[in-house]
C-alpha positions in Angstrom: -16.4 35.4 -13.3 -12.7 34.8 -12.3 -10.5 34.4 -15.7 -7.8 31.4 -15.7 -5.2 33.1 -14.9 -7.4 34.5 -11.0 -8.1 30.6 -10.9 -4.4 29.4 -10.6 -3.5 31.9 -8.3 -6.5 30.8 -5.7 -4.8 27.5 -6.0 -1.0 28.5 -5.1 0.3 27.4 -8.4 1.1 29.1 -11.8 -1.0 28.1 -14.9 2.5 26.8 -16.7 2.4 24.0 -13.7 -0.9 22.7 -13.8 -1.7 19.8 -15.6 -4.9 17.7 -16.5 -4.2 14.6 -17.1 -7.1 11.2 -17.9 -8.3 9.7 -14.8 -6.5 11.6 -12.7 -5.8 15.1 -12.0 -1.8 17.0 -10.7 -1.0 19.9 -9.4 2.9 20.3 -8.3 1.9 22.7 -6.2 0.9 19.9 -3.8 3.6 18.4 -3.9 4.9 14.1 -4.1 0.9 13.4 -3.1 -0.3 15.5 -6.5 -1.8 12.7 -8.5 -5.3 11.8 -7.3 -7.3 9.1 -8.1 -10.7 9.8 -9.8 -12.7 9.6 -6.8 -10.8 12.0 -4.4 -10.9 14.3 -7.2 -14.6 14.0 -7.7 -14.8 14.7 -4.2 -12.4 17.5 -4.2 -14.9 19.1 -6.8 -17.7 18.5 -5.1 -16.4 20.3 -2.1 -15.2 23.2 -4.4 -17.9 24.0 -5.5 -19.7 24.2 -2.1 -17.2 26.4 -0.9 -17.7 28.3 -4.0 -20.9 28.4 -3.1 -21.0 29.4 0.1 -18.2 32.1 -0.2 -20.3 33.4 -3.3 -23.2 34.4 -0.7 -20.8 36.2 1.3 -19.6 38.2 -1.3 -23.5 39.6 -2.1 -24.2 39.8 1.1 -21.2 41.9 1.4 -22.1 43.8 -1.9 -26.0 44.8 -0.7 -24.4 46.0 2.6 -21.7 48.1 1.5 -23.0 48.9 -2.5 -20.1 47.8 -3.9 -17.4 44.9 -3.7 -14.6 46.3 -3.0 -10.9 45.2 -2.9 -11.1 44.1 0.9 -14.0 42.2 0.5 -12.2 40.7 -2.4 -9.4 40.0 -0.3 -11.8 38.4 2.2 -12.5 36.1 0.3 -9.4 35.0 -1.7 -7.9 34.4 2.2 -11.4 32.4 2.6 -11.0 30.4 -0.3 -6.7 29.7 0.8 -7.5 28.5 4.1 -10.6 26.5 2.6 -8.5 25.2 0.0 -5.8 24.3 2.2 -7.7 22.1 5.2 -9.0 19.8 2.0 -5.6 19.7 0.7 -4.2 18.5 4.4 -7.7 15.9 5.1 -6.5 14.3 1.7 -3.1 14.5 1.8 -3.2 12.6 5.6 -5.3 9.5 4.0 -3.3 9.3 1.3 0.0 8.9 3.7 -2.1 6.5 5.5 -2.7 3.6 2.8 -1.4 3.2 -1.2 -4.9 1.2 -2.6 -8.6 2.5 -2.0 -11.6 1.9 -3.3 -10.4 4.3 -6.3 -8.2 1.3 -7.1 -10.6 -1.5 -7.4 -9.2 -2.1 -3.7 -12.4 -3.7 -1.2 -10.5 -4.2 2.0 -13.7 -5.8 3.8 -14.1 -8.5 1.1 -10.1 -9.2 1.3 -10.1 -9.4 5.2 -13.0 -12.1 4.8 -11.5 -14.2 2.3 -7.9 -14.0 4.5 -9.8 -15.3 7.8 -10.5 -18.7 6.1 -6.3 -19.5 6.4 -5.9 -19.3 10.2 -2.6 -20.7 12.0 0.0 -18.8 13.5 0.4 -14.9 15.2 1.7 -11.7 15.7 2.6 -10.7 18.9 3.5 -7.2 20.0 5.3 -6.4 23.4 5.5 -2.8 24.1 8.7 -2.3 26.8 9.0 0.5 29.0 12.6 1.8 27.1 9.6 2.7 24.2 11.0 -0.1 22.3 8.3 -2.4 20.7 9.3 -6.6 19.9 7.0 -7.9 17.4 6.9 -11.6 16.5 6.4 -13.4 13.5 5.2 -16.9 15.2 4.5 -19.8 13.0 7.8 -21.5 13.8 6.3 -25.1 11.8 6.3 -23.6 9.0 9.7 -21.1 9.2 6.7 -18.1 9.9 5.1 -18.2 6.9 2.7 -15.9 6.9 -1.1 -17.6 6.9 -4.0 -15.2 6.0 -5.1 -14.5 9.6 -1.3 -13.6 10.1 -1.6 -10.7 7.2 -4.4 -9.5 9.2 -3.1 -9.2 12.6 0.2 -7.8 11.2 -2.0 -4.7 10.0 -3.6 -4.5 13.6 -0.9 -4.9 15.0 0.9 -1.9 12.9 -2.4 0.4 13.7 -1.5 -0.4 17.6 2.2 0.8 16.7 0.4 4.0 14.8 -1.0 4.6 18.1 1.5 4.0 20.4 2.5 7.6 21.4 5.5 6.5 23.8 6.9 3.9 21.2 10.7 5.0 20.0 11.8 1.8 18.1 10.5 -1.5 16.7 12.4 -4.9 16.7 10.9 -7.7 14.2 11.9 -11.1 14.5 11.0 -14.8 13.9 10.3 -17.2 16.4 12.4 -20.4 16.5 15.5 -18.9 15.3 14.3 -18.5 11.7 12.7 -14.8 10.2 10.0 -15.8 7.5 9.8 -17.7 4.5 6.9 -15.2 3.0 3.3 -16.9 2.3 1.7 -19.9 3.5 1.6 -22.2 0.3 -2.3 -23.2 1.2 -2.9 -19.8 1.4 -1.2 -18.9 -2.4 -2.8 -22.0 -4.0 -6.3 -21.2 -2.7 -6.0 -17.6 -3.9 -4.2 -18.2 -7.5 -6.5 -16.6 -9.6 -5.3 -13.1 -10.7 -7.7 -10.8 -9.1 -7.6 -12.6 -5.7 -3.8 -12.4 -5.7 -3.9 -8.6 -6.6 -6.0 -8.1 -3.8 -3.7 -9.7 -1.5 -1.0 -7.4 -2.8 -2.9 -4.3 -2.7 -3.3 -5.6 1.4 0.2 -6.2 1.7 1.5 -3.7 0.4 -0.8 -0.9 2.8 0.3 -2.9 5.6 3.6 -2.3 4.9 4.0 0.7 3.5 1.8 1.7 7.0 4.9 -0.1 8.9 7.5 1.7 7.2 6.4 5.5 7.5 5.4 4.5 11.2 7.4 7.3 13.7 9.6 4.6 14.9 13.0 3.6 13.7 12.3 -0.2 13.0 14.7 -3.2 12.7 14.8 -6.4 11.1 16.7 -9.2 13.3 17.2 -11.8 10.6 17.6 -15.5 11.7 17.8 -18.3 9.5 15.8 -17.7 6.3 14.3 -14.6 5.2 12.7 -15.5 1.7 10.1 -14.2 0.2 7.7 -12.3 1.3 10.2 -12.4 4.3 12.8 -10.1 2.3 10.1 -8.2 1.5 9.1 -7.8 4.9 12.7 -6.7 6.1 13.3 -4.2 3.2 10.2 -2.3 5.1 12.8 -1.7 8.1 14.9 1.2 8.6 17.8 -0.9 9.6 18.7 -4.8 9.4 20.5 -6.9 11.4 21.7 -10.3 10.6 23.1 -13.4 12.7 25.5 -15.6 11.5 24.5 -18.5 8.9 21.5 -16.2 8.1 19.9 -15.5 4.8 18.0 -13.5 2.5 16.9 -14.4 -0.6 14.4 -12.8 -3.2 12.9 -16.6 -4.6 9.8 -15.0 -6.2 11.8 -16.0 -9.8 11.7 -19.3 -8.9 7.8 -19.3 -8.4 7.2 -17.7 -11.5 6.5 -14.1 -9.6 8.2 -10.9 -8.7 7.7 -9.0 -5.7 4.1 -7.9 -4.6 4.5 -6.4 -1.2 6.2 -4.0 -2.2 9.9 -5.0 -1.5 11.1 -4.7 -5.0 10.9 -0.4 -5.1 12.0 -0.8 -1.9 14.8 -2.5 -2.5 16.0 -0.4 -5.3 15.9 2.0 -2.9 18.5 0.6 -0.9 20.8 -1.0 -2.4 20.3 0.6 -5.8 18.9 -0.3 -9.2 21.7 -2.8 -10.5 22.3 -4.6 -7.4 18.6 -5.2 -6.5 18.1 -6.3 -10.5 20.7 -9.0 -9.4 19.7 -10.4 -6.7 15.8 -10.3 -8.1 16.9 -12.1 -11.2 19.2 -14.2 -9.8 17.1 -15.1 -6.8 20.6 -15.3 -5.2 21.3 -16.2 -1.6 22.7 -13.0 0.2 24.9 -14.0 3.4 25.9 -11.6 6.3 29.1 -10.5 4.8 27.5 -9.9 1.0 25.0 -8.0 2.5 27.3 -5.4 4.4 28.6 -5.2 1.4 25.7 -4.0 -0.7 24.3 -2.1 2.0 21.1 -4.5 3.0 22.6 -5.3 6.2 23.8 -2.5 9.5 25.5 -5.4 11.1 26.2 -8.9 11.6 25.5 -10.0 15.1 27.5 -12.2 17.7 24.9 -14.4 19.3 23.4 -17.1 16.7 20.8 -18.1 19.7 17.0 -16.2 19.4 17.5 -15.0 23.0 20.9 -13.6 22.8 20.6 -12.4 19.0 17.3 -10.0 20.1 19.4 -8.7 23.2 21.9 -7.4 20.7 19.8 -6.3 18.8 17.7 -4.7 21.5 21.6 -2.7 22.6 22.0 -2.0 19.1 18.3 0.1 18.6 18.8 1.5 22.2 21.8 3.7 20.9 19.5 5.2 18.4 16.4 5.6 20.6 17.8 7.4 23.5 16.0 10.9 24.0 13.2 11.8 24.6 10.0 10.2 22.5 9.3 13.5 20.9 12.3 13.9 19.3 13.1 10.3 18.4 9.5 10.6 16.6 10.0 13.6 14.7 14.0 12.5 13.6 11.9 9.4 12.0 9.2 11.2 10.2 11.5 14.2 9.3 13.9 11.3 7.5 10.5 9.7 6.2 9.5 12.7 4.9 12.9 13.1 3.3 13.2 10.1 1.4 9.7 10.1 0.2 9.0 13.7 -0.9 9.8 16.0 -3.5 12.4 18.7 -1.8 10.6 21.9 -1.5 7.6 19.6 0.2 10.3 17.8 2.7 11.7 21.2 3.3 8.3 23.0 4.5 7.8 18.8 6.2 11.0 19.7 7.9 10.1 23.0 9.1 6.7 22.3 10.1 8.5 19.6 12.6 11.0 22.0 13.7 8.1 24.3 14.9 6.7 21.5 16.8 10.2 20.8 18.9 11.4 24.5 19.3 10.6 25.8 22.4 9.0 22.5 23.5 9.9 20.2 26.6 12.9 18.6 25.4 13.8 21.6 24.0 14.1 23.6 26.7 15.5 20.9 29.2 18.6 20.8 26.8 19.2 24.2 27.2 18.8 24.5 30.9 21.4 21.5 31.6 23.3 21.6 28.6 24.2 25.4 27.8 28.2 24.5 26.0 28.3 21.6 23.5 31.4 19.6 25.4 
């Protein structure tokens, strides 16, 4: 029987570090995705003791061939039950990155997509240009882009298309008819005001966009007009913002009795910071161009006030970031993803395990053949 002690050290961590905890179960040693839900740790446990199982055969078999269980068989098996232990830990930790809400979470993503097909109007449209630079287009210009239910749902197809976009470098999002969003449909928020519906939504929302913002592209919000609502929320999911003159954003969810639910108020703290983002939250306060270079929400304010000159700016902006090969446009992205969103030892090994994919690689090696002397 292996004692406590044997136990933590087939799992890579030390028995001061682990912790059980109700309903869900950490283990630093995995790092930022330690906390699972009750379900993927039932699951985990399941699978456990399979392998436990099946690597406790091995070790008789071993024992009536030989006589005796020696330390290499012991060894065997402890690297067995590491490299087990460690494809389980990657399977999880790669649908964890992919959405925030499952089933664990009360979350029934079949039963929301049904109930958001009853509010049609409106698209999202995707163009994928040759530079690997992707326009996508909030279009419900009657009412300032609103987002109607069938609009939440192509925005998440639309984002799985970007996921599998393998030439794709950067993302532009704009509004059509010169204005970005003004968040939700109101026919869609009054048919869906009970509680539960309205969670669901968020739980939808919030996948969607968190899905948008680890995507391997660097992504840019060309504000126009209004962005309000669950249009600032939508922005605050972009690397990098860009706003024309007379623009807006403004957080109104105050004046509607709410606060964010897409997400966009942790992600605004994370960009401008705790007190500024408690500001403009409570305040619901209009942020121009000029206030929001100075807090940091904006890269830029544009030239061109028109939609077709504003997105070519913003198209020349993007392109001096997205220059290079795909490969190492992608990995710069999800090494800086990686950065921001884990714990530093875990973005450290993130960072080398990217490394490893570039070294020696196409790209790689082309620099040094043409470019042997920095200049």
């Amino acid at each position: 029987m292996l004692d406590a002690a044997t136990s933590h050290h087939l799992l890579g961590c030390s028995p001061e570090t682990s912790v059980v905890m109700l309903g869900t179960a950490t283990y630093p040693c995995l790092g930022p995705f330690s906390v699972w839900s009750p379900s993927m740790l039932a699951d985990l446990i399941y699978v456990c003791i399979c392998v436990c199982i099946y690597i406790y055969n091995i070790y008789i078999f071993f024992f009536f061939l030989t006589g005796h269980a020696g330390n290499a068989c012991l060894e065997m098996v402890i690297s067995m039950w590491k490299n087990l232990l460690q494809t389980m830990k990657e399977r999880i930790l790669q649908q964890r990155r992919m959405s925030v809400y499952n089933q664990a979470h009360g979350y029934e993503e079949e039963l929301v997509k049904k109930q958001l097909q009853q509010f049609a109007g409106g698209s999202i449209n995707l163009t994928k240009e040759d530079s690997g630079i992707g326009i996508l287009t909030l279009n419900n210009p009657k009412i300032m882009n609103a987002f109607t239910g069938t609009m939440m749902l192509e925005l998440q197809e639309r984002v799985t298309e970007l996921e599998n976009w393998k030439d794709g470098k950067g993302l532009i999002i704009y509004g059509a008819g010169n204005t970005f969003c003004s968040g939700s449909d109101l026919n869609v928020v009054k048919a869906i005001s009970n509680s539960q519906d309205g969670m669901n939504m968020c739980m939808f929302m919030q996948n969607t966009l968190t899905r948008l913002m680890r995507l391997p592209l660097i992504t840019v919000a060309l504000v126009q007009g209004k962005a309000i609502g669950g249009g600032a929320e939508l922005i605050t999911a972009c690397d990098f913002r860009l706003m024309t003159p007379g623009s807006e954003i403004r957080f109104v969810h105050k004046l509607m009795g709410l606060v964010p639910g897409w997400g966009g108020g942790a992600r605004l703290v994370r960009i401008v910071g705790s007190r500024a983002a408690l500001k403009l939250l409570s305040g619901a306060t209009r942020v121009d161009p000029e206030r929001a270079l100075h807090l940091g929400l904006s890269e830029e304010t544009l030239s061109s006030s028109d939609e077709a000159g504003a997105l070519e700016e913003a198209r020349a902006w993007l392109s001096q970031y997205t220059e290079g090969p795909a490969s190492v446009i992608r990995a710069t992205k999800e090494m800086v993803a990686a950065g921001r969103e884990l714990l530093l030892e875990a973005a450290l090994r993130t960072e080398k395990d990217i490394f490893g994919t570039l070294w020696g690689g196409p790209a790689n090696l082309q620099a040094l053949a043409t470019r042997p002397k920095h200049k």
